[in-house]
Backbone as JSON, one array per atom type, in Angstrom:
{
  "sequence": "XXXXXXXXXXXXXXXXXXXXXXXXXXXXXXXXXXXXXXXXXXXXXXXXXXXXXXXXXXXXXXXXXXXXXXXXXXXXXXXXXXXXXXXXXX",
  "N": [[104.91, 66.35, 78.23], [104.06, 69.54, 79.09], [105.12, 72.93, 78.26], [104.22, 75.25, 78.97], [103.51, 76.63, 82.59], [101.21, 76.35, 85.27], [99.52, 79.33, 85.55], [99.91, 81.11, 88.21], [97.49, 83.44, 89.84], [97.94, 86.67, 91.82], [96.72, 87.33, 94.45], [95.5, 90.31, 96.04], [95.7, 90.75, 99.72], [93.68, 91.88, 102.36], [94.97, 93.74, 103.74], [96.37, 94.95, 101.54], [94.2, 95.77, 100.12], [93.25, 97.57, 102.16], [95.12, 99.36, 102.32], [95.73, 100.28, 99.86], [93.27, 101.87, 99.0], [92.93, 103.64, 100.94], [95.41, 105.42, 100.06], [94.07, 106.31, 97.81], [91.85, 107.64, 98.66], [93.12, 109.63, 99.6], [94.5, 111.04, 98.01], [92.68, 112.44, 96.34], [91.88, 115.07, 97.36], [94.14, 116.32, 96.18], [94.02, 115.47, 93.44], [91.45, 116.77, 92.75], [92.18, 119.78, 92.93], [93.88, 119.85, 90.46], [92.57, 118.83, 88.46], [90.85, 120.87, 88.34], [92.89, 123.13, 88.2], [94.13, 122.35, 85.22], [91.94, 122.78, 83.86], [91.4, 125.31, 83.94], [93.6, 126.49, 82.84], [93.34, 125.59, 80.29], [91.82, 127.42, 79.5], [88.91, 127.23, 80.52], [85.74, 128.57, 81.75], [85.12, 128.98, 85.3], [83.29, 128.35, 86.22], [82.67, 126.08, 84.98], [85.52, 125.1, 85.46], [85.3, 124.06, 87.93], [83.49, 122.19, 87.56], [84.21, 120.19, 85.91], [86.41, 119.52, 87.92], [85.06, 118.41, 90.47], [84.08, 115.98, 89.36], [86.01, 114.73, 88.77], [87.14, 114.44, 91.26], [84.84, 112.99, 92.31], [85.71, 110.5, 90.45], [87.87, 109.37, 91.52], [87.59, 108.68, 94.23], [85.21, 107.67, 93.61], [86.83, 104.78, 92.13], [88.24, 104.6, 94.26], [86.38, 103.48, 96.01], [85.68, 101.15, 94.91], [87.96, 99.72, 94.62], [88.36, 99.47, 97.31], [86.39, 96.95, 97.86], [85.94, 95.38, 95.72], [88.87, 94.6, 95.1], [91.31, 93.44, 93.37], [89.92, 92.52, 90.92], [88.66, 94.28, 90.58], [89.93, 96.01, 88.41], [89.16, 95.03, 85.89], [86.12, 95.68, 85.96], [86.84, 98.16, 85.79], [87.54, 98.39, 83.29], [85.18, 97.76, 81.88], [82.96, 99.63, 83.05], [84.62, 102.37, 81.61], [84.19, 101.41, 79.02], [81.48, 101.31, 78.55], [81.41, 104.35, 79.35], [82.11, 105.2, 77.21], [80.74, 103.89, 75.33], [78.57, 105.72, 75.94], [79.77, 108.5, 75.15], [78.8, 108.75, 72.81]],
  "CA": [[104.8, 67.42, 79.21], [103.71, 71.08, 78.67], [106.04, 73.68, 78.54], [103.33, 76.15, 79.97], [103.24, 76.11, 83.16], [100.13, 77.03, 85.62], [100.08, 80.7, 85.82], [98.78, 81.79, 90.15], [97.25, 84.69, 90.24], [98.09, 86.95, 93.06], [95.51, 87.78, 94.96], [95.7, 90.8, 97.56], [95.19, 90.99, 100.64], [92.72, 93.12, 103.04], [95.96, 94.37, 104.04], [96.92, 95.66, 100.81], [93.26, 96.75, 99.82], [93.01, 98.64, 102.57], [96.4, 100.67, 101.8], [95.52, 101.34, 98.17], [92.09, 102.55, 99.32], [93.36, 104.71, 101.51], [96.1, 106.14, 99.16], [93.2, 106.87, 96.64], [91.45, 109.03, 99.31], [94.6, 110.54, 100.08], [94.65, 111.83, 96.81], [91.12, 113.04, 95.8], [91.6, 116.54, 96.93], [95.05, 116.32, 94.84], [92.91, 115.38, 91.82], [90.19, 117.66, 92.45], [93.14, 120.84, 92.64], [94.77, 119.67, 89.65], [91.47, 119.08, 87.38], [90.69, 122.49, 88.4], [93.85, 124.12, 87.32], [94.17, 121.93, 84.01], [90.93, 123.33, 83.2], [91.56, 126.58, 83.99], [94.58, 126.78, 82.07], [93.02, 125.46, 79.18], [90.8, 128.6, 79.48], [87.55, 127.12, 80.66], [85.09, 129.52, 83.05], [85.5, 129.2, 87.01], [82.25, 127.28, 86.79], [83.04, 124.93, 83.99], [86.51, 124.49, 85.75], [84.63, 123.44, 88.91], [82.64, 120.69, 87.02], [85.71, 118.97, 86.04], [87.37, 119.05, 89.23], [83.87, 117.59, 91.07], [83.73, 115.15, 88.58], [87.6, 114.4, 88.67], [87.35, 113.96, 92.27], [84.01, 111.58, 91.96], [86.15, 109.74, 90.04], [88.68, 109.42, 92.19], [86.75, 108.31, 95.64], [84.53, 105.83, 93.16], [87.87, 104.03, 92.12], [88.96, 104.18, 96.02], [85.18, 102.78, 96.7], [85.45, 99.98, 93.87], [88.66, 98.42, 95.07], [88.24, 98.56, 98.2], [84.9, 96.11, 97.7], [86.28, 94.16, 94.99], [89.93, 94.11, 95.08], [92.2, 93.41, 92.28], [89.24, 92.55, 90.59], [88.23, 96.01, 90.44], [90.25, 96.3, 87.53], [87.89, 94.27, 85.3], [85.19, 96.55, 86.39], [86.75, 99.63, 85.24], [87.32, 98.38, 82.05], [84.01, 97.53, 81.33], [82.2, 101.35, 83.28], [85.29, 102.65, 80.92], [83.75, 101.25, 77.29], [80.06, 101.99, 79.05], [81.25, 105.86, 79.19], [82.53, 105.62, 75.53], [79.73, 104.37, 74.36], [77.46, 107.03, 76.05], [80.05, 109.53, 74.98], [79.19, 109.07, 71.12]],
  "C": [[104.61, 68.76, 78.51], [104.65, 71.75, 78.98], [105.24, 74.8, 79.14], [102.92, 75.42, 81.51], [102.18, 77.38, 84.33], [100.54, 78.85, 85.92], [98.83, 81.03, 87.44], [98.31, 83.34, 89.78], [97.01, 85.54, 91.53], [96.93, 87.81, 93.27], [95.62, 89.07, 95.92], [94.8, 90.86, 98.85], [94.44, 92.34, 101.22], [93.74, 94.31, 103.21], [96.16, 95.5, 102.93], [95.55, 96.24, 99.78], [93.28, 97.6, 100.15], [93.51, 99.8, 102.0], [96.3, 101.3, 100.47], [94.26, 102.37, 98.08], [92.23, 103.74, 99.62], [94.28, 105.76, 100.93], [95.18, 107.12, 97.82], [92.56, 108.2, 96.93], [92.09, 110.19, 99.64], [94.6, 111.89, 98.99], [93.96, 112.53, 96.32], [91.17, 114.26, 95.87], [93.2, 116.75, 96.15], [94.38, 116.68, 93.23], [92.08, 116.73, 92.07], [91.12, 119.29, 92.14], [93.61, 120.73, 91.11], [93.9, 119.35, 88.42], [90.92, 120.15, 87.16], [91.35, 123.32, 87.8], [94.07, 124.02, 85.79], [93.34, 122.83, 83.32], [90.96, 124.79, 82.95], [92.63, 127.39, 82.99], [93.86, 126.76, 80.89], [92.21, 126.97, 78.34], [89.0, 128.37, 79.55], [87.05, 128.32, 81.74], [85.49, 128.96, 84.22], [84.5, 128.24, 87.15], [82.38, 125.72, 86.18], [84.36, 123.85, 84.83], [86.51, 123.76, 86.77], [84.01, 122.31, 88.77], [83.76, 119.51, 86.77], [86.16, 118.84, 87.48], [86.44, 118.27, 90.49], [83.98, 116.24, 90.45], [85.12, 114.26, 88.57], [87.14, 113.72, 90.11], [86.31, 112.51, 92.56], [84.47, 110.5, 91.35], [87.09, 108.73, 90.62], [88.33, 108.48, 93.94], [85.84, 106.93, 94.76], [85.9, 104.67, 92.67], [88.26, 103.54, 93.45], [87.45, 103.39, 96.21], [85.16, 101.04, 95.95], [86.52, 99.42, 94.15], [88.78, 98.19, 96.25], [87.2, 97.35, 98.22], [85.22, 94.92, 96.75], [87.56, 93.74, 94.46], [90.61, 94.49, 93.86], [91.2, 92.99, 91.05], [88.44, 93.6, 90.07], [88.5, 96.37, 88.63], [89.47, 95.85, 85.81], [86.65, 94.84, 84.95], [85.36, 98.07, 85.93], [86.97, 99.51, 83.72], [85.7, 98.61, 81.09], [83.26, 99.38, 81.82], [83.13, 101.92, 82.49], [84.44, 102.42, 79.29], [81.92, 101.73, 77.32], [79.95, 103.6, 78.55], [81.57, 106.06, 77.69], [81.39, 105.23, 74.66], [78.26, 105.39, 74.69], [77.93, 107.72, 75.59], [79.7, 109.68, 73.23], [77.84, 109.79, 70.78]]
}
């Protein structure tokens, strides 16, 4: 006998897509305030500090768009658009 035994993977429900979805949107103009100020602090321009916080929030709404659509699965997905942006960023 094996001492490993099957590992389930939990799946969620619509139920609990929805609610994370919705929590994401919740948040977006959070993010978008708070990429703004970061920036600002740092001492970027007003316009500069605006690009981040657009870009923050795009980020923010495509995460909420990508699990609602593909779930817990999602996560998979950001790994990979994650090593995508690193290797455009070089």
């Amino acid at each position: 006998m094996s001492d490993q035994q099957p590992v389930r993977e939990q799946r969620d429900t619509p139920e609990q897509r929805r609610r994370i979805a919705t929590l994401l949107l919740k948040l977006s103009p959070l993010m978008f305030v708070l990429c703004y100020v970061l920036a600002a602090v740092q001492g970027a321009r007003w316009q500069d500090s605006l690009l981040v916080a657009v870009a923050g929030i795009f980020l923010c709404l495509g995460a909420a768009g990508l699990y609602a659509l593909r779930g817990s699965k999602s996560a998979d997905d950001l790994y990979w658009i994650n090593l995508l942006l690193r290797l455009l960023g070089r």
